[in-house]
C-alpha positions in Angstrom: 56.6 31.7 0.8 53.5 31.4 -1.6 53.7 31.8 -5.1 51.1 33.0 -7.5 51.1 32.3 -10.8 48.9 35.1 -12.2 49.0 34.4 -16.3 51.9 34.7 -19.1 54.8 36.6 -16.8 53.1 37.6 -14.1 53.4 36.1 -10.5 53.0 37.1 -6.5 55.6 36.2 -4.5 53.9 36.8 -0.9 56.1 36.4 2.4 54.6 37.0 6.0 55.2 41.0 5.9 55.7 41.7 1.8 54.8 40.8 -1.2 56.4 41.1 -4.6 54.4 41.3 -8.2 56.2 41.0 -11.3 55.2 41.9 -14.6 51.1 41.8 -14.3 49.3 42.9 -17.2 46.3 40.9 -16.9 44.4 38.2 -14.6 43.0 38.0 -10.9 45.6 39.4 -8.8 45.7 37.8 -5.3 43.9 39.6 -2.4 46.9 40.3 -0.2 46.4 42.0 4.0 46.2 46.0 3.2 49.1 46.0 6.3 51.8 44.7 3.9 54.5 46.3 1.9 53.9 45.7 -1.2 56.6 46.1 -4.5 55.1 46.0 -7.8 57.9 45.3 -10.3 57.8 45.8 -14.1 60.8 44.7 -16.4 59.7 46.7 -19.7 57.2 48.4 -21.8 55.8 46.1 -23.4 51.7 45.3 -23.5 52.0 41.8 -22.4 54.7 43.1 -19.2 53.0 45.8 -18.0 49.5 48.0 -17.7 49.1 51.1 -16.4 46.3 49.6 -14.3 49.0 48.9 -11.5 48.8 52.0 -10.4 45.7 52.1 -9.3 46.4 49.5 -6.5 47.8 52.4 -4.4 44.3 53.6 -3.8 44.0 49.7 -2.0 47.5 49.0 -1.4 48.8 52.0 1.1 52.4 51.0 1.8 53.0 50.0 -2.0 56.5 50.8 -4.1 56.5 50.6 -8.0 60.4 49.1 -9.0 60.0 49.8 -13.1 62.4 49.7 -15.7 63.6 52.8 -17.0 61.0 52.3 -20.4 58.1 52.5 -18.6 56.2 55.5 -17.8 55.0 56.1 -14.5 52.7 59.2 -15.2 50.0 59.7 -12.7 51.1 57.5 -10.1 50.2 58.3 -6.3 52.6 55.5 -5.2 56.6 55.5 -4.4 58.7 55.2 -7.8 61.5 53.5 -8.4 63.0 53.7 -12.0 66.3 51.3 -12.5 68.6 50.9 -15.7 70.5 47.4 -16.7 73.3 46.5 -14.3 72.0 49.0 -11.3 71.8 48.1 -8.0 69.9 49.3 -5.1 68.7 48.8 -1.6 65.1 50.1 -0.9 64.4 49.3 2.8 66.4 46.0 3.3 65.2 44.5 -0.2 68.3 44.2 -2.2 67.6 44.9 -6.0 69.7 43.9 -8.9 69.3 44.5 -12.6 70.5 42.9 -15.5 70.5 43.8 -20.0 67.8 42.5 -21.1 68.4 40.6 -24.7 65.1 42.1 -26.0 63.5 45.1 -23.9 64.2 46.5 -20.0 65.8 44.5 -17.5 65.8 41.2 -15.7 65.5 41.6 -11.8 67.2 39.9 -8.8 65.6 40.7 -5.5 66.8 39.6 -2.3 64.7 39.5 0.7 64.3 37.5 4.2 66.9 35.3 3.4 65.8 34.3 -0.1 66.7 35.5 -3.8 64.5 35.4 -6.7 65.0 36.1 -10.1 62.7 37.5 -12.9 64.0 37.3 -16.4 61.3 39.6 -18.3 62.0 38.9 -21.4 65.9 38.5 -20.6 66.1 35.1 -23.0 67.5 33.3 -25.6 65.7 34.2 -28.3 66.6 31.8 -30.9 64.0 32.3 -34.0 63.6 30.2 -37.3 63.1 33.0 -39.6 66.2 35.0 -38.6 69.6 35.2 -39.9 72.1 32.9 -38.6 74.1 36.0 -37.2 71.0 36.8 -35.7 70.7 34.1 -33.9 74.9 33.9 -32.9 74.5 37.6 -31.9 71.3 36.6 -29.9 73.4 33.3 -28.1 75.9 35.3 -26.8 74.5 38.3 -25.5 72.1 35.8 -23.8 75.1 33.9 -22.3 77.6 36.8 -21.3 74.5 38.2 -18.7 74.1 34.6 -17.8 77.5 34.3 -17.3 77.2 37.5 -14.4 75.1 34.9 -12.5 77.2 31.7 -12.8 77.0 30.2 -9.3 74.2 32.4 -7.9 72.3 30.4 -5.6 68.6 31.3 -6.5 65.4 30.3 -4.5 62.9 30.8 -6.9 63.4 32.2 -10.7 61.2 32.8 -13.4 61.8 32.1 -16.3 60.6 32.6 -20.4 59.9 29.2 -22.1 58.0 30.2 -25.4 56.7 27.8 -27.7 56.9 30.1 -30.4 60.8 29.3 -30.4 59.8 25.7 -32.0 62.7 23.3 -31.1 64.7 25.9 -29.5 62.0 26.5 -26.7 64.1 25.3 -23.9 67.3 26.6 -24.7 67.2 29.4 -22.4 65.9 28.5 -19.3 68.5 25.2 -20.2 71.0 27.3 -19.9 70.1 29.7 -17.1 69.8 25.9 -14.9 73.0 24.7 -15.5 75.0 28.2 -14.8 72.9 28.7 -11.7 72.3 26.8 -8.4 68.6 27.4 -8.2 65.9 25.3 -6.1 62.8 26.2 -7.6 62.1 27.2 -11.6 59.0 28.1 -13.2 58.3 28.4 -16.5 56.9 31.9 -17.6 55.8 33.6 -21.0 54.2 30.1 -22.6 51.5 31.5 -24.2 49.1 29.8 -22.7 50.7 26.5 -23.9 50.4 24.4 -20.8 51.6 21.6 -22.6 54.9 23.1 -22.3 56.0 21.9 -19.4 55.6 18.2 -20.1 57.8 18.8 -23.4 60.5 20.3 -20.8 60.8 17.5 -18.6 60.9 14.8 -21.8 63.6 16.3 -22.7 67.1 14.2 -22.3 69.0 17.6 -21.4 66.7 18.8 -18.4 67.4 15.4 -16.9 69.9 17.2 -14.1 67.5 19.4 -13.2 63.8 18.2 -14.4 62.8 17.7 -10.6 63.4 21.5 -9.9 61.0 22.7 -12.7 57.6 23.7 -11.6 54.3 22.2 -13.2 52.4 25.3 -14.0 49.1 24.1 -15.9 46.4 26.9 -15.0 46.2 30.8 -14.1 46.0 31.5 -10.7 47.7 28.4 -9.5 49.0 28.9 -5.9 51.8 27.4 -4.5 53.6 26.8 -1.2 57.4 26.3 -0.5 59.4 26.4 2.7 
């Protein structure tokens, strides 16, 4: 399995026969072998989740499947459509898709596939903010933890997963959370703003100690890598 990390949300997931790209907007997107299925996945609307430029890779892409959120409009596109709400699930040719609410916009995905799961949050996070209420804030924690909660004791291979700086001191509290409901191997942090730096404030942290080894160093665009 090789992983792309393609900028802010956006990664490649490529196996031998298929490959899976979640919420591109912008960046270099991996050359991938015209002879694999390809399934372009968007989890909502908004500018930094999604362009319409994706659908133009069906001119390049022949065997190419678009799994969107119900938000996004898929005018003009010569490639299959799928459109999914919150809590659906489907099966589109042996890939098992799962949604989930979304504490801000969309969904979150689950996709299974050869044996391995991987999860997607879009913007499905904790969003804890300074300058809001503190009912806000409640209303925000528990919404974020009762679609956690649908996952406790998934096994996931890979997840991605929003840790913003913009949160200040509550950066971490989401993809904290997410680890220690779930069994997943792999995690990478996603939607940093191009604050690198993040992950070393992650792993400093006394209450990632369980599960620091699992977190991914991303510290560049288009940073590949390789797991078994």
């Amino acid at each position: 399995m090789k992983i792309t990390y393609i900028g802010h949300s956006g990664f490649s997931v490529e196996y031998d026969n298929v490959v899976f790209i979640f919420d591109y907007y912008r960046g270099k997107l991996p050359a991938f072998d015209r002879k694999k299925k390809i399934y372009v996945f968007v989890s909502h609307a908004h500018f930094d989740h999604f362009t319409k430029e994706i659908f133009t890779w069906s001119r390049i892409y022949p065997d190419i499947t678009y799994i969107l959120s119900a938000d996004v409009p898929a005018a003009g596109c010569e490639g299959k459509i799928l459109s999914m709400d919150e809590n659906e699930k489907r099966n589109v040719e042996g890939v098992c898709i799962r949604t989930l609410h979304s504490t801000d916009e969309g969904v979150a995905f689950f996709v299974s596939a050869g044996g391995r799961t991987i999860y997607h949050a879009g913007d499905l996070n904790w969003w804890h903010w300074e300058e809001e209420s503190a009912d806000y804030n409640l209303a925000m924690e528990k919404d974020y933890k009762r679609e956690i909660e649908k996952m406790k004791g998934q096994k996931v291979d890979v997840a991605f997963v929003p840790v913003d700086p913009r949160l200040a001191d509550a950066f971490y509290y989401g993809i904290d959370w997410f680890m220690r409901q779930t069994d997943t191997q792999h995690v990478f942090p996603m939607h940093m703003q191009e604050d690198y730096e993040v992950y070393g404030k992650l792993i400093r942290l006394p209450e990632t100690e369980g599960y620091r080894d699992k977190i991914v160093h991303i510290d560049r665009p288009s940073q590949t890598f390789e797991l078994e």
